[in-house]
N, C-alpha and C positions, 0 to 999 in steps of 0.2 A: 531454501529460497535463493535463486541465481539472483547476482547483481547485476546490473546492468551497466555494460561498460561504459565510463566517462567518455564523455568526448573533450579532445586535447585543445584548450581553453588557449596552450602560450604563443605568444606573437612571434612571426619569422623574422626571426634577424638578420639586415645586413649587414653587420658590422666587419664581419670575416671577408667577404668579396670586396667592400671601399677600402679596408686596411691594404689588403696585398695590391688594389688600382692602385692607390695613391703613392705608395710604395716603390709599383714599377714607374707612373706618372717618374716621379721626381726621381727616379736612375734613368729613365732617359735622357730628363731634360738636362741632367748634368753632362750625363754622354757627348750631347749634342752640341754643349757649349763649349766642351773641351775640343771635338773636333771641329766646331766653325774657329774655334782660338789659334788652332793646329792648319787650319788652313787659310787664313787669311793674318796673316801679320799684320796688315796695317790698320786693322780694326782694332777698337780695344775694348775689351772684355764691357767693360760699363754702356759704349752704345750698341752694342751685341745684345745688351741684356733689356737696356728700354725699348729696343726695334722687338723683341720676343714679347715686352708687355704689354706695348702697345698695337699686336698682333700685323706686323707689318714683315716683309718676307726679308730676310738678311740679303747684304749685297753681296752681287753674285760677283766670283774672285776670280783670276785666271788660277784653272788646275793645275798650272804646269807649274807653280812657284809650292816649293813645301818647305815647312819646318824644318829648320836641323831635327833631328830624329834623339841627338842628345842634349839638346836644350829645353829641360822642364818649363812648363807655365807657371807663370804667377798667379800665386794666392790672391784674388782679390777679397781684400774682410766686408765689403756690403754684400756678398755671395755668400760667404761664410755666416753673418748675422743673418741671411733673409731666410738661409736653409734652416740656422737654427732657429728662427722666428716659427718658420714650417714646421720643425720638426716638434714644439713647443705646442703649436694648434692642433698636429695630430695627437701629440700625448693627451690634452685635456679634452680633442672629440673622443678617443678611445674612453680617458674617464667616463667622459658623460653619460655615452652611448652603455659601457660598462655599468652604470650606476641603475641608466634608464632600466638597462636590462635585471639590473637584480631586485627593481622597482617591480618589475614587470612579473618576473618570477617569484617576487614575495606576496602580488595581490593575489596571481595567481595559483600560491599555495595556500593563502590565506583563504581562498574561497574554495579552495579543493578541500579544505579542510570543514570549511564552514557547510558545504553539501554535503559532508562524509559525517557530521558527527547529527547534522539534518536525516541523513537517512539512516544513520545507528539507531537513533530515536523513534523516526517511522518504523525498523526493523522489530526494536525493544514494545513499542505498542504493538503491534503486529502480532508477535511472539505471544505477549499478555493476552489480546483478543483473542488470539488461538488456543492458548492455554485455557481462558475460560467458555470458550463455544467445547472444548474436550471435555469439562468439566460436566458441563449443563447438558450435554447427550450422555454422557456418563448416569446422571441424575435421571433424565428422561428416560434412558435404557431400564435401570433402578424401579421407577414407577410406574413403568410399561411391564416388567418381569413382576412386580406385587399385582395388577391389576390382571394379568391373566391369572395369576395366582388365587386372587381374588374370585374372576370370572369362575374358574374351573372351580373352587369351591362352592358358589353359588350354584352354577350346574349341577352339581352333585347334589346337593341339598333343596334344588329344585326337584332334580330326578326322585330322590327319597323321601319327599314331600307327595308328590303324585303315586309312589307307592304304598306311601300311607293311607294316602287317601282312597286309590282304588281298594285297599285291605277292608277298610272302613266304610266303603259302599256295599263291599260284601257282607262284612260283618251285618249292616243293618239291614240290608235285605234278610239274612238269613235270620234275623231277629223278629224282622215283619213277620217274614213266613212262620218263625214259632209263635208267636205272640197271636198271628193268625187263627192257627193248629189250636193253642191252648185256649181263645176263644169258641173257639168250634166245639170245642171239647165240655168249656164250663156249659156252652147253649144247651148243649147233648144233655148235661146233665142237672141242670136247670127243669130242663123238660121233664126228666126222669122225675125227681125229686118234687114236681108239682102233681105227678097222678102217684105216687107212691104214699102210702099211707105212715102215720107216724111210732116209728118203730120202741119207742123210747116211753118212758113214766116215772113220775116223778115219785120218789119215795119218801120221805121224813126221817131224820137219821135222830134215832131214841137219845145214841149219846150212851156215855160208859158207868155212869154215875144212876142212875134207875130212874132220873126223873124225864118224864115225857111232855110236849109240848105239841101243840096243835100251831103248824104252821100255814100264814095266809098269803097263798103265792099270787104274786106279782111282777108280770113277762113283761120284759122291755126289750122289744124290738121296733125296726125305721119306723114304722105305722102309727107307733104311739104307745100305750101302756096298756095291758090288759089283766086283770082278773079271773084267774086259770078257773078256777073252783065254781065261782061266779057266773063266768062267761061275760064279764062287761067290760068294755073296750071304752079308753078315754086318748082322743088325737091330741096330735102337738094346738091346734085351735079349739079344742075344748080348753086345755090348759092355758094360752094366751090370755095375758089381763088378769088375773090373778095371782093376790099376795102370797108370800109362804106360809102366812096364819090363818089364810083362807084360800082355799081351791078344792075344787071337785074330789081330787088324790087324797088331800087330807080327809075333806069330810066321808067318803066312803069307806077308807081305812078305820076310823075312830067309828063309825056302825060296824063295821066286822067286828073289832075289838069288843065293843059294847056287850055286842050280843055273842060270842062266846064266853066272854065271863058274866053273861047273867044265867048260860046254859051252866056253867061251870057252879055258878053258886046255887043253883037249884038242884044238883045233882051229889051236891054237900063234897065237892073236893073229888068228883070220881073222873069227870070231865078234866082234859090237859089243859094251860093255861096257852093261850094265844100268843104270836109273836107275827111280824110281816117277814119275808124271804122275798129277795129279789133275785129273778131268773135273767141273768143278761145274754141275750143273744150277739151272737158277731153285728149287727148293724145295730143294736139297738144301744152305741155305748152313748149317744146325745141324749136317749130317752133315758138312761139310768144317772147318769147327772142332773137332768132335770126333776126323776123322782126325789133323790138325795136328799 
């Protein structure tokens, strides 16, 4: 930061040009007095000197009369006191003017000083402001560098987001279309399995021990409950409302039982003894809790 040049505040002094006037002033006037003394004898110095202060023109002398040339002038002492009087008032205008002047030159170092340490201060705040505007883009450079940082992260994680997601659109279409297929497939065989006859029979398993038992089977599929041997079907609303001390299930299980051990004791122990067997089907696991 350039300074801006002062402009020069100190006052012109005359004091140098009135010294060397008044200086030549008073060698002439002495000159002058010496040669009207030197040319006119009959004057004497004293009305010489009041005609010069009372600004009147000295009387004019015949030229042709001159001085002896080796008789010096007299001293007069009211000349000699009035020069030193003179000389006495230039000393103390020189002081003054001297004085004035260093008066002059001390306000005006006082206030050259007083602007300079004015604008050190302005320069020192300045400096400070500047220092912390370097600081605060320094910081906003800092948070602009994290925040693309940031962005580009997000981006990336947007982009890999949408990659995901298109993987997972595929995924699930290719799932519809299987889940499709394997529908298509269970229908197919749905169909099959409703004209196809039943390839299977139920056998009674004797057991390893030699005793035999007449088993009374009991199919629980979605439909309800059925009576294989029997052929008698009981729905989930035949069984609705009914206690488990009393319902349709119980009391037709207890006449099977009945009457295979009444066949059993008529036949004196040749007939097996009864027991219920439950067939559970895949859909039938609500119908086989509800037997239970």
């Amino acid at each position: 930061m350039s300074r801006r040049p002062q402009a020069s505040h100190a006052a012109i002094s005359l004091f140098p040009f009135l010294d060397v006037l008044m200086c030549t002033m008073g060698a002439l006037i002495l000159l002058l007095i010496a040669l009207a003394i030197r040319m006119s004898p009959t004057g004497t110095l004293e009305e010489m000197l009041k005609q010069a202060k009372a600004g009147l023109p000295l009387a004019s002398q015949p030229t042709s009369v001159v001085a002896p040339a080796d008789v010096p002038p007299a001293a007069d002492p009211s000349v000699e006191a009035e020069a030193e009087e003179q000389r006495q008032r230039d000393l103390a205008e020189r002081a003054r003017l001297r004085e004035q002047r260093q008066n002059e030159w001390s306000a005006a170092l006082t206030t050259a000083r007083g602007s300079r340490d004015r604008e050190r201060l302005a320069v020192e705040k300045l400096r400070q402001m500047l220092a912390d505007a370097q600081d605060k883009i320094r910081e906003a450079r800092a948070r602009a560098a994290t925040a693309a940082k940031e962005d580009a992260a997000a981006q990336a994680a947007r982009e890999a987001g949408e990659t995901v997601e298109e993987q997972l659109k595929l995924r699930e279409e290719q799932l519809r279309a299987q889940i499709e297929t394997a529908r298509r497939k269970l229908d197919v065989e749905h169909r099959k399995q409703a004209t196809r006859s039943n390839e299977y029979a139920l056998v009674p398993y004797d057991g390893t021990s030699g005793t035999m038992r007449r088993p009374i089977y009991i199919e629980c599929t979605s439909r309800g409950l059925r009576f294989v041997q029997e052929n008698l079907s009981l729905s989930t609303d035949d069984l609705d409302g009914f206690r488990k001390s009393f319902n349709p299930l119980l009391a037709a299980t207890d006449a099977l039982m009945r009457y295979w051990n009444l066949r059993r004791a008529q036949s004196g122990g040749d007939e097996p003894e009864p027991y219920v067997l439950l067939i559970v089907r895949p859909s039938g696991i609500m119908s086989y809790m509800n037997a239970r």
